[in-house]
C-alpha positions as CSV (number, residue, x, y, z in Angstrom):
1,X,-22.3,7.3,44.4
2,X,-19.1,5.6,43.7
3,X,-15.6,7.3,44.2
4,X,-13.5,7.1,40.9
5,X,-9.6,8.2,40.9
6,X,-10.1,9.3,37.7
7,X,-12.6,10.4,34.8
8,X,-12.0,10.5,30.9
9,X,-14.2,11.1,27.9
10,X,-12.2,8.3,26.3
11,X,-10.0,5.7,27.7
12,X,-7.3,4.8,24.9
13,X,-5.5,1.0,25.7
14,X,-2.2,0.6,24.1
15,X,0.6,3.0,22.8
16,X,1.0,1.6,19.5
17,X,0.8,3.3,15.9
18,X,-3.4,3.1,16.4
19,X,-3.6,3.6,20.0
20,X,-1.3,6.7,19.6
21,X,-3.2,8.3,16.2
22,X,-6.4,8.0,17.7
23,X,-5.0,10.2,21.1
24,X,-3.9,12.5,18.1
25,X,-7.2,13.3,17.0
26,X,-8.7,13.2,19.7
27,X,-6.7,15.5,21.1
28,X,-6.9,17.7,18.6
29,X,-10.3,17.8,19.2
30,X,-10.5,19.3,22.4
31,X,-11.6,15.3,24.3
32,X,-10.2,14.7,27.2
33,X,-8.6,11.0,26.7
34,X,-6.1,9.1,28.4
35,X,-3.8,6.7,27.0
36,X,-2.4,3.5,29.3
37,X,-0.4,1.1,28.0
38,X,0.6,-2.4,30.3
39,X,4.7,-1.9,28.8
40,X,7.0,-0.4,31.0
41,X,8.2,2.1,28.1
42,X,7.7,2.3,24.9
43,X,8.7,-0.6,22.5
44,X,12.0,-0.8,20.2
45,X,10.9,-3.8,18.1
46,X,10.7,-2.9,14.5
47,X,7.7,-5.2,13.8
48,X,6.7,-2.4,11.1
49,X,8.7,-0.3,8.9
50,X,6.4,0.5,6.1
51,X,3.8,3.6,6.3
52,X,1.6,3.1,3.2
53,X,0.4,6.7,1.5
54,X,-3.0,6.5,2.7
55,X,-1.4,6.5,6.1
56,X,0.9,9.3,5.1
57,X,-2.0,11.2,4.3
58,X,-3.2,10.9,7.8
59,X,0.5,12.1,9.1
60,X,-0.2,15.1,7.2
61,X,-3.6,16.3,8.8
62,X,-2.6,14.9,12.0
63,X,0.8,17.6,11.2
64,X,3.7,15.3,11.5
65,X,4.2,14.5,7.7
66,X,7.2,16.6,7.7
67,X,9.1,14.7,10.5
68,X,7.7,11.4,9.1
69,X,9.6,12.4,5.4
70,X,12.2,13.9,7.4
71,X,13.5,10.3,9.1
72,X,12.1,8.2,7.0
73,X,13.6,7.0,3.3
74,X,12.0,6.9,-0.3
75,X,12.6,5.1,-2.7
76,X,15.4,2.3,-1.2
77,X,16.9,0.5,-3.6
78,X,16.8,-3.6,-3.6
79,X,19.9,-5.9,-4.1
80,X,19.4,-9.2,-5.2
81,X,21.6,-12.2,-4.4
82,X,22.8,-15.6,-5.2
83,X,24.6,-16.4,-2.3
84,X,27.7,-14.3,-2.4
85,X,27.0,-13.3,-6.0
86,X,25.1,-9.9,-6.8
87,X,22.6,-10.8,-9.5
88,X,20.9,-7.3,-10.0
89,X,20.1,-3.9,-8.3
90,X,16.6,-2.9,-8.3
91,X,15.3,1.0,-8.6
92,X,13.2,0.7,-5.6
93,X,11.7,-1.9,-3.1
94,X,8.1,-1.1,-3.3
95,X,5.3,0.2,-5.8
96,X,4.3,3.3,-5.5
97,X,4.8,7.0,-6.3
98,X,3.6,10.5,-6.0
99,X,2.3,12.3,-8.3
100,X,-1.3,14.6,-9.3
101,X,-3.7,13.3,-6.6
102,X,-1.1,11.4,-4.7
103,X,1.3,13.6,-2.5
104,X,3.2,10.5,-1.0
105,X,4.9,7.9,-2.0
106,X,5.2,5.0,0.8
107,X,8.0,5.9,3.2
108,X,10.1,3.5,4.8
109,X,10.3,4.0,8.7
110,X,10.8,1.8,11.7
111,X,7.2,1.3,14.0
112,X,9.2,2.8,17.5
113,X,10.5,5.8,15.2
114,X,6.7,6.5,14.1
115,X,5.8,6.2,17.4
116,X,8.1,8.2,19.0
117,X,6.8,11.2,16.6
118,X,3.0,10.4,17.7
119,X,4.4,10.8,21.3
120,X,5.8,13.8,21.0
121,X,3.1,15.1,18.9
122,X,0.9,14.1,21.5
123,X,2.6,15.6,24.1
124,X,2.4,18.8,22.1
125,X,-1.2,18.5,22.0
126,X,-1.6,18.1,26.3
127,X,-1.7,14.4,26.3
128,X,0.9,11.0,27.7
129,X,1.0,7.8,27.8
130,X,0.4,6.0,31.4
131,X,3.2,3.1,30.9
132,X,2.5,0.2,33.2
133,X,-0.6,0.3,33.6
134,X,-2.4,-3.1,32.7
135,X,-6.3,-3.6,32.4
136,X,-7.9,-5.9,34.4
137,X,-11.4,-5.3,34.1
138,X,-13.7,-3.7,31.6
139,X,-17.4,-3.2,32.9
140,X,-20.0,-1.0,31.3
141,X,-22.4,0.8,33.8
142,X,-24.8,3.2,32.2
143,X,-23.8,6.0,30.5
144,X,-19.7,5.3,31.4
145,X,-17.3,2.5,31.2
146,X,-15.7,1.1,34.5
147,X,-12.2,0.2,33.8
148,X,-10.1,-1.3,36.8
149,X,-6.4,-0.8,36.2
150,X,-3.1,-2.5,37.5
151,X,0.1,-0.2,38.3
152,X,3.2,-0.5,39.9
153,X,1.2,1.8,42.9
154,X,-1.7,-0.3,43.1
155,X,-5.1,-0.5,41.6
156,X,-6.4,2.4,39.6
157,X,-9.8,3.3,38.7
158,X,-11.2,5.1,35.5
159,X,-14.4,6.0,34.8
160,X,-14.5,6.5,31.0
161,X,-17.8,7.3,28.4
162,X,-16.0,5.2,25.8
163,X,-13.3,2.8,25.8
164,X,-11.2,1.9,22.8
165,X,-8.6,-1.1,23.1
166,X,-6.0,-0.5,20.5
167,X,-3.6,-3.1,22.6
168,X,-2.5,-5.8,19.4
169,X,-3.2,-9.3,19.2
170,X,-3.5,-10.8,22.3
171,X,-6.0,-7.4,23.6
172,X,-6.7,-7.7,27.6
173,X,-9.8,-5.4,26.3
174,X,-11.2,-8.0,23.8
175,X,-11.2,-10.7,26.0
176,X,-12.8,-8.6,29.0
177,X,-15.9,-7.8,26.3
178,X,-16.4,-11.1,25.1
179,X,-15.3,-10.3,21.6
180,X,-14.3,-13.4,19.8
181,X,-11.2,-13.4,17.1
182,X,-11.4,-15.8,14.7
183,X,-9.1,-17.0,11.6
184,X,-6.3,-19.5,10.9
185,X,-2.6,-19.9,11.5
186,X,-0.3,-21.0,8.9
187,X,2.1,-22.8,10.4
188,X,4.2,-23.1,7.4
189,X,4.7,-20.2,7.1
190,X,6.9,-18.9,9.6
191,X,9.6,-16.0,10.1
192,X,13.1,-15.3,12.3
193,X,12.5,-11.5,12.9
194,X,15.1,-9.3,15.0
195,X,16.9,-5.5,14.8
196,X,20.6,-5.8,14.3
197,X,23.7,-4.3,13.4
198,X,25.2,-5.9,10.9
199,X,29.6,-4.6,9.9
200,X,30.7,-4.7,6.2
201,X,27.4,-4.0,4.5
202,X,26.5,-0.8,2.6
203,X,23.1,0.9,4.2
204,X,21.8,2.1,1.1
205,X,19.4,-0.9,0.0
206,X,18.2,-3.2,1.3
207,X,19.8,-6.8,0.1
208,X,17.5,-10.0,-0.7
209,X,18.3,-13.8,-1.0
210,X,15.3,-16.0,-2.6
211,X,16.3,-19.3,-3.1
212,X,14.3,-23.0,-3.4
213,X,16.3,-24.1,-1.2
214,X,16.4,-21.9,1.7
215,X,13.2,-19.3,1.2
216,X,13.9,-15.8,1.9
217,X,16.4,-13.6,3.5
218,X,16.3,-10.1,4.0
219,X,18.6,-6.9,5.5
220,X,17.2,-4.2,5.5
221,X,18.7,-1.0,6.8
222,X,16.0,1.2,9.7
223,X,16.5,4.6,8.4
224,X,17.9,7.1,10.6
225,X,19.2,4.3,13.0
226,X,22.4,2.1,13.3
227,X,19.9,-1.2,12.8
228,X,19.0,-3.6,10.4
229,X,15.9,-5.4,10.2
230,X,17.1,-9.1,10.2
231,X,14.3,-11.3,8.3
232,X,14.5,-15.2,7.9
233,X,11.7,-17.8,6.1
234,X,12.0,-20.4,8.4
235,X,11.9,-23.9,6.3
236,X,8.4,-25.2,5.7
237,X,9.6,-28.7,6.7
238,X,11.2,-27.7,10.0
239,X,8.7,-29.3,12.5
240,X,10.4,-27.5,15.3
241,X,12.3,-24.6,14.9
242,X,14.9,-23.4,17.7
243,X,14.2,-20.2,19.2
244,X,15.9,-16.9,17.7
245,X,19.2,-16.1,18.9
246,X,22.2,-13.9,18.0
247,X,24.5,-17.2,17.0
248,X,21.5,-18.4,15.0
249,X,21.4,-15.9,12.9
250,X,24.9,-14.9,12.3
251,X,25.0,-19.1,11.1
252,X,21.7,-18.4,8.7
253,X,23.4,-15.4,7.2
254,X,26.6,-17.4,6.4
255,X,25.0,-20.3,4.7
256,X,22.6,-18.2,2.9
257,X,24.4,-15.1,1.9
258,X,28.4,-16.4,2.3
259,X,29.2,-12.7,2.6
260,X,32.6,-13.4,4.7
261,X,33.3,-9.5,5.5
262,X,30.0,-9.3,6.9
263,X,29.4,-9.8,10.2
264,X,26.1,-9.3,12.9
265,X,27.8,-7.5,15.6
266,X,24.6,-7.8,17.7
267,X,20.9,-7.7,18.5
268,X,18.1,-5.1,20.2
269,X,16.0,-7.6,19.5
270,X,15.0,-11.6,18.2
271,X,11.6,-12.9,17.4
272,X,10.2,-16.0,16.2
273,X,6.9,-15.0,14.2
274,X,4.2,-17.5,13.2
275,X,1.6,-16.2,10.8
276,X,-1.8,-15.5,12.0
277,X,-4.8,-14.3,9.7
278,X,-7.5,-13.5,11.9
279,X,-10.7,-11.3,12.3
280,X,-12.6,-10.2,15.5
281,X,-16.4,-10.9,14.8
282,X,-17.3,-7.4,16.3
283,X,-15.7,-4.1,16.5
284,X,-18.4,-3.1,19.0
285,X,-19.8,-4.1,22.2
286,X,-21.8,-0.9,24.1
287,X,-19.4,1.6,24.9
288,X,-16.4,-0.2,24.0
289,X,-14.7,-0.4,20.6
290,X,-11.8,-2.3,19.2
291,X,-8.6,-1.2,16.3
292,X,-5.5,-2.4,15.2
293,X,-4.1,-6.0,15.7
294,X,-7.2,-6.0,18.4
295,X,-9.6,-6.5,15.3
296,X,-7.9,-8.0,12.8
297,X,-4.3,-9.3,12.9
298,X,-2.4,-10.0,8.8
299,X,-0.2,-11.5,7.1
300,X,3.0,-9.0,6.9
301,X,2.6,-9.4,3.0
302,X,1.9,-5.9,1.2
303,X,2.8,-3.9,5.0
304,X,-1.1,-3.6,5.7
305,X,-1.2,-4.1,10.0
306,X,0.3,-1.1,10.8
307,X,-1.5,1.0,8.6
308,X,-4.8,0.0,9.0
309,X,-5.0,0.4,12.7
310,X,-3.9,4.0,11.7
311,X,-7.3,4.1,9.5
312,X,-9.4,2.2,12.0
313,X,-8.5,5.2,14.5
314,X,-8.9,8.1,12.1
315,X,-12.3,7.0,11.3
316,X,-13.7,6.4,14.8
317,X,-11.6,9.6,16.1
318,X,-13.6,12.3,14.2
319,X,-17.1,10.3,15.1
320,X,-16.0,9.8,18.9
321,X,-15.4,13.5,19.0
322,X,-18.9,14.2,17.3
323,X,-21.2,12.0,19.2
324,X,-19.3,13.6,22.5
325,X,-20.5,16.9,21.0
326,X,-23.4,16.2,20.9
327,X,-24.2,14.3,17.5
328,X,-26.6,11.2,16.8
329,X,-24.9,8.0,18.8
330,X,-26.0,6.0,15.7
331,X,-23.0,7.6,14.1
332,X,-20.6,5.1,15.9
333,X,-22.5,2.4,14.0
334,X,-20.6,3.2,11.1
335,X,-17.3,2.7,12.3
336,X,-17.7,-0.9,12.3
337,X,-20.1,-0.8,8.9
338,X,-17.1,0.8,7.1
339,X,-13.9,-0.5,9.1
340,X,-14.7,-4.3,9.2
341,X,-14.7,-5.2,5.6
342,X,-12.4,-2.8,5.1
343,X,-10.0,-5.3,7.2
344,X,-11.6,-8.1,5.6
345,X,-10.0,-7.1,2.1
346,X,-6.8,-6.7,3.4
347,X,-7.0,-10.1,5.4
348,X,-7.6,-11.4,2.0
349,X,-5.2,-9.2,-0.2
350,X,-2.3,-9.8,2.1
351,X,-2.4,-14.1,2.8
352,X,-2.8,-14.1,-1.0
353,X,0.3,-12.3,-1.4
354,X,1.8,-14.2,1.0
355,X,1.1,-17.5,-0.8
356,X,2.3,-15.8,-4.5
357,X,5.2,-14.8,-3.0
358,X,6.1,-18.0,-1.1
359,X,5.3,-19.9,-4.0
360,X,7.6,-17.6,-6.4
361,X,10.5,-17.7,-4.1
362,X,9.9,-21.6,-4.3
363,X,10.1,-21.6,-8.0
364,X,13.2,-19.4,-7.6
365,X,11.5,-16.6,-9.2
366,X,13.0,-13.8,-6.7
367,X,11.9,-10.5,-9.0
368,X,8.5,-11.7,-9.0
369,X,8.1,-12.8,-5.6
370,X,9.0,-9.5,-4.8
371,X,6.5,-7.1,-6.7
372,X,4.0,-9.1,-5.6
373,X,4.4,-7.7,-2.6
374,X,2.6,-4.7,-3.3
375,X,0.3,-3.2,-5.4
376,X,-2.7,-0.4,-5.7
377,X,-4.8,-2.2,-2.8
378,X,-1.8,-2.3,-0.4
379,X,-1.5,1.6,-1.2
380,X,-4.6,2.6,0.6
381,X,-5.4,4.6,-1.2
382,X,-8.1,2.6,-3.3
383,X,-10.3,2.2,0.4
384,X,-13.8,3.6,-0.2
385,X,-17.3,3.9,1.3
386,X,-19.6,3.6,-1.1
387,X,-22.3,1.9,0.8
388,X,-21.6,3.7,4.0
389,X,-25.0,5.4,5.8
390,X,-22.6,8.6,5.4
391,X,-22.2,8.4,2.1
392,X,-24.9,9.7,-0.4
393,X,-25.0,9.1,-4.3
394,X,-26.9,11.6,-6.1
395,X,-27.9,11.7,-9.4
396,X,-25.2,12.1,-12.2
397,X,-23.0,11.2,-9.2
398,X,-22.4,7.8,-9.9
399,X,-20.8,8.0,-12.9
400,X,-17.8,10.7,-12.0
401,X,-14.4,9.4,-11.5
402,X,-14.3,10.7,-7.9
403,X,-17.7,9.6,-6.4
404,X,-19.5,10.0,-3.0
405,X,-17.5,7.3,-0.7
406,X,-14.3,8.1,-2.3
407,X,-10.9,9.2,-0.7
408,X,-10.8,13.0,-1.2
409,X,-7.6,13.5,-3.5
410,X,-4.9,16.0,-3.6
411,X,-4.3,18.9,-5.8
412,X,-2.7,21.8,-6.7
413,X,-4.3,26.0,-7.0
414,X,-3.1,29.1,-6.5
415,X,-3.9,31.8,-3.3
416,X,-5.4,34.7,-4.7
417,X,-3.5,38.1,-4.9
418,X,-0.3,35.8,-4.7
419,X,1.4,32.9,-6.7
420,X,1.6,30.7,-3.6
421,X,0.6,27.5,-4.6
422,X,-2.2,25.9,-2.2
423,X,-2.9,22.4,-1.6
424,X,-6.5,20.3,-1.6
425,X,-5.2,19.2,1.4
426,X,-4.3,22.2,3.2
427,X,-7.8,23.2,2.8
428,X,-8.7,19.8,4.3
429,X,-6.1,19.7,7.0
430,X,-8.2,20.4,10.6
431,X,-10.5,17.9,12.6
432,X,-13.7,20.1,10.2
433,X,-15.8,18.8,7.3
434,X,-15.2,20.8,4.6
435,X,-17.8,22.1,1.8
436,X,-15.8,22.7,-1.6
437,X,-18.0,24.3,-4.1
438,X,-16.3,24.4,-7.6
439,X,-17.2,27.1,-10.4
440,X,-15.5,28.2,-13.6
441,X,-16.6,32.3,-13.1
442,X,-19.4,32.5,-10.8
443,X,-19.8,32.2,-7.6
444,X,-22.3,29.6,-6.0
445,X,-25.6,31.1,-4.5
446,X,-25.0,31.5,-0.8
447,X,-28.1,28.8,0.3
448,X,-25.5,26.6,-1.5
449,X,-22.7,27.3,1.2
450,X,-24.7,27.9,4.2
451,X,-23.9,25.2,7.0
452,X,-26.9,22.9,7.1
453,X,-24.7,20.6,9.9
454,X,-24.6,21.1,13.2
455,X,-20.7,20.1,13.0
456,X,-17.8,22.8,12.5
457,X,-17.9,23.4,8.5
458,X,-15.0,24.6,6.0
459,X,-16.6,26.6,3.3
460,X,-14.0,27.1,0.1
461,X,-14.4,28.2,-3.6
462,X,-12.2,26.9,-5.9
463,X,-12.4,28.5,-9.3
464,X,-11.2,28.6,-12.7
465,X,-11.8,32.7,-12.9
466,X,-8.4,35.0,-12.2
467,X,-10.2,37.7,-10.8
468,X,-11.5,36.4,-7.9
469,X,-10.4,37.1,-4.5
470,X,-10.8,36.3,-0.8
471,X,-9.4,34.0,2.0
472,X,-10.9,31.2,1.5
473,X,-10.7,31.3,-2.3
474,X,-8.4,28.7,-4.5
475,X,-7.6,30.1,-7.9
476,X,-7.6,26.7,-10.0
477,X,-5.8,28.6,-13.2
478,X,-5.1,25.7,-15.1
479,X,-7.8,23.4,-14.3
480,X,-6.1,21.0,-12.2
481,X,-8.2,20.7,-9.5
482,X,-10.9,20.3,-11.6
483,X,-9.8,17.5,-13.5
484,X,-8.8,15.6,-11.2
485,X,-12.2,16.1,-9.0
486,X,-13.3,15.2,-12.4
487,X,-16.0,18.3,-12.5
488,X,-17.8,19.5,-15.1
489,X,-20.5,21.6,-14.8
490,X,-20.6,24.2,-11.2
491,X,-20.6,21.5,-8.8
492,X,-20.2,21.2,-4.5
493,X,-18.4,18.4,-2.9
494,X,-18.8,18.1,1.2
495,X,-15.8,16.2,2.8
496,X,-15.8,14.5,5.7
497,X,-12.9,15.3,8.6
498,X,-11.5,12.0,7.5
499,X,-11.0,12.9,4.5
500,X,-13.7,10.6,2.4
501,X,-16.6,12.4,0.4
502,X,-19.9,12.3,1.8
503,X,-21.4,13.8,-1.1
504,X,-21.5,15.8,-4.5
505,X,-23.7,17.5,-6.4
506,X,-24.5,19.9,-9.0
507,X,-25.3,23.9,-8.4
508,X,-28.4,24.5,-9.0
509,X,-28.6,28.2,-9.8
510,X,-32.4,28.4,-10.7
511,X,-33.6,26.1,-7.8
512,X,-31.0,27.4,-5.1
513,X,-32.9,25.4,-1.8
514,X,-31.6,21.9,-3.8
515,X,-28.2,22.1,-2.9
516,X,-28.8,22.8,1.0
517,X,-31.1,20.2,1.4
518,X,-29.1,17.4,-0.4
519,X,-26.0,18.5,1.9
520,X,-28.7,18.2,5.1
521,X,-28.7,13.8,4.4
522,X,-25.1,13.8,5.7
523,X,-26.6,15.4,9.3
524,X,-26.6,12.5,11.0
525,X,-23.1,12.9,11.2
């Protein structure tokens, strides 16, 4: 028997946005994971700044929403240009905004700050990050996953049962698995990125030059920081362009913006960004798994990378945790069933917009190139599993506004006894599935609510009657809930711990068994 330094359930590689959600839930969960990361520390590069409200949502159950909304900015305000002149002040500088259903709005926030929350959440919940620590080779053997490590002590060991590499575009754990990531690069299309601090400009919008003649320029102030985030189109007809640098781009913002009391006092960090659109052909090999910018790397058009590693990780969290329980293994077969095309839309959605935009700024039209940026798909909100082996259309299903496959959405009730108001959500909040069983006086039959899974379950009654009581009742007083779960007659609805629904169907009161058995098709889970 071979002598390991070290054992792990799950063996996390990278520190990003994914790579750090996923330790989240897992760690929630009660799995022992480790996270390594090949960095020396954690990164400062604002390659990111935009969390999406799908993502939001996953801040919330993950319970650092309020630190998310607390350093992050709504609603910032967009300044157009020509050259020196200021041609119009927008309301905002994205689409999007909360409301019944939808309890975030996207938030703007730089990638190390969301980081640095999911570290210190992270370290809340038992767990670090192993910094300088560098894969060198991934191996499966049986039942485990032999991972050889580089650190600055000499070469670790770690015997793992699964192995996710979260650890961006140019993955050490892809390559070691054979995985192949495939997709084009448009070299036209090509970006001076960097984090400065910029004298003589006001921080509360962000400021915009489109032109014909030069592309795109943009300054936009990293909330709750002294930094901007310096962005540059680089001409499509410069063969060769020189590499980034402080002089550079105090010379770009003269000729483009002409703003003489502004000045770029100086830089945490430069970047020359070519655009890659690519897609890895599997998301599985054995024990292994791949997320994030490992998977699937995007246009920035529509800020969709970030977020959807975040998604990648909360769906393979709650199923890693369940097949380590004890659960079907064929449940990690979904995770790439609903995740790949998932990141084949967005791969699609986001180089569109980056061609409408690029062509808009090219015709001078800066307003439009703009809200093209974003839209309902870049929300995430719109991401469903409809043909997913966990989702499960039953009759009179299909034709509901909120249908099996669906994100579960937000609402409003009251606690009973109180005139608290109580959130879909905070029912939902927890690494559980949750059963929801709707009435409007009655409750359901107790066969109805008994758990047929062998998974922790969440049983709560919402209701349209005043007089009931109990803890894990919602009184929905003026229907809300109800109309936006679009129910009509006494209905159940079983989430998943992701938040998607798995199923829903109608309370049978005379044929009580029919309930329990349709929730049993989700037990594979």
């Amino acid at each position: 028997m071979k002598d390991y330094t070290t054992s792990a359930d799950v063996l996390i590689v990278g520190a990003g946005p994914t790579g750090l959600t996923l330790a989240c839930d897992l760690a929630r969960r009660g799995v022992d994971c480790r996270v390594v990361d090949q960095a020396e520390g954690p990164s400062t590069a604002s390659r990111a700044k935009t969390i999406q409200p799908r993502a939001l949502e996953v801040a919330d159950d993950l319970g650092v929403i309020d630190r998310v909304l607390q350093l992050g900015a709504v609603h910032v305000p967009t300044r157009h240009y020509d050259h020196d002149r200021v041609t119009s002040e927008a309301v905002e500088a994205a689409i999007g905004t909360a409301g019944p259903g939808v309890p975030y709005a996207p938030v703007w926030l730089s990638q190390p700050m969301f980081e640095q929350i999911l570290r210190d959440r992270l370290t809340e919940l038992g767990g670090r990050v192993a910094w300088g620590s560098t894969v060198a080779t991934v191996q499966e053997d049986g039942d485990a996953v032999e991972v050889s490590v580089r650190t600055a002590t000499g070469e670790q060991r770690i015997r793992a049962r699964y192995v996710v590499g979260c650890d961006g575009g140019r993955s050490l754990v892809r390559r070691q698995i054979g995985a192949t990531l495939e997709g084009v690069s448009y070299g036209d299309h090509r970006w001076w990125l960097g984090d400065v601090r910029i004298q003589g400009l006001d921080r509360h919008c962000q400021h915009l030059w489109m032109s014909p003649e030069h592309g795109i320029l943009s300054l936009f102030p990293l909330p709750s920081t002294d930094l901007w985030q310096f962005q540059a189109s680089i001409p499509a007809d410069d063969p060769n362009p020189v590499q980034p640098s402080l002089d550079l781009f105090r010379r770009i913002l003269a000729d483009r913006a002409g703003l003489t009391a502004v000045t770029i006092a100086d830089a945490d960090w430069l970047s020359l960004y070519k655009i890659n659109v690519c897609l890895v052909d599997r998301y599985r090999i054995g024990r292994v798994f791949l997320a994030g910018d490992a998977a699937h790397i995007h246009s920035p058009a529509g800020g969709q990378g970030m977020n959807t590693g975040i998604q990648d990780a909360y769906n393979l969290g709650w199923k890693l945790a369940a097949v380590l329980g004890g659960a079907d293994p064929a449940l990690l077969d979904t995770y790439e069933l609903e995740r790949r095309p998932v990141a084949r839309a967005v791969l699609d959605d986001s180089t569109a917009r980056l061609h409408a935009v690029m062509r808009a700024t090219g015709e001078g039209d800066g307003s439009s190139a703009q809200r093209g940026l974003t839209g309902d798909f870049t929300t995430g909100l719109t991401i469903a599993y409809p043909d997913s082996p966990l989702t499960s259309p039953l009759p009179d299903s299909d034709n509901a506004r909120v249908r099996p496959g669906d994100r579960a959405p937000d609402a409003e009730g009251v606690q009973p006894g109180s005139s608290r108001t109580v959130r879909v959500f905070d029912l939902l909040r927890g690494p559980h599935w949750t059963l929801v069983t709707f009435d409007h006086g009655h409750p359901a039959p107790q066969s109805t609510i008994d758990n047929p899974l062998a998974v922790p379950l969440r049983t709560v009654r919402i209701t349209t009657d005043i007089t009931a009581t109990g803890p894990d009742v919602v009184l929905d007083t003026d229907g809300q809930i109800h109309r936006i779960y679009d129910i009509g007659e006494d209905s159940a609805v079983l989430i998943r711990p992701d938040s998607y629904i798995a199923t829903r169907f109608p309370i049978r009161r005379d044929d009580p068994a029919t309930p329990r058995t349709t929730a049993r098709t989700a037990q594979t889970s």
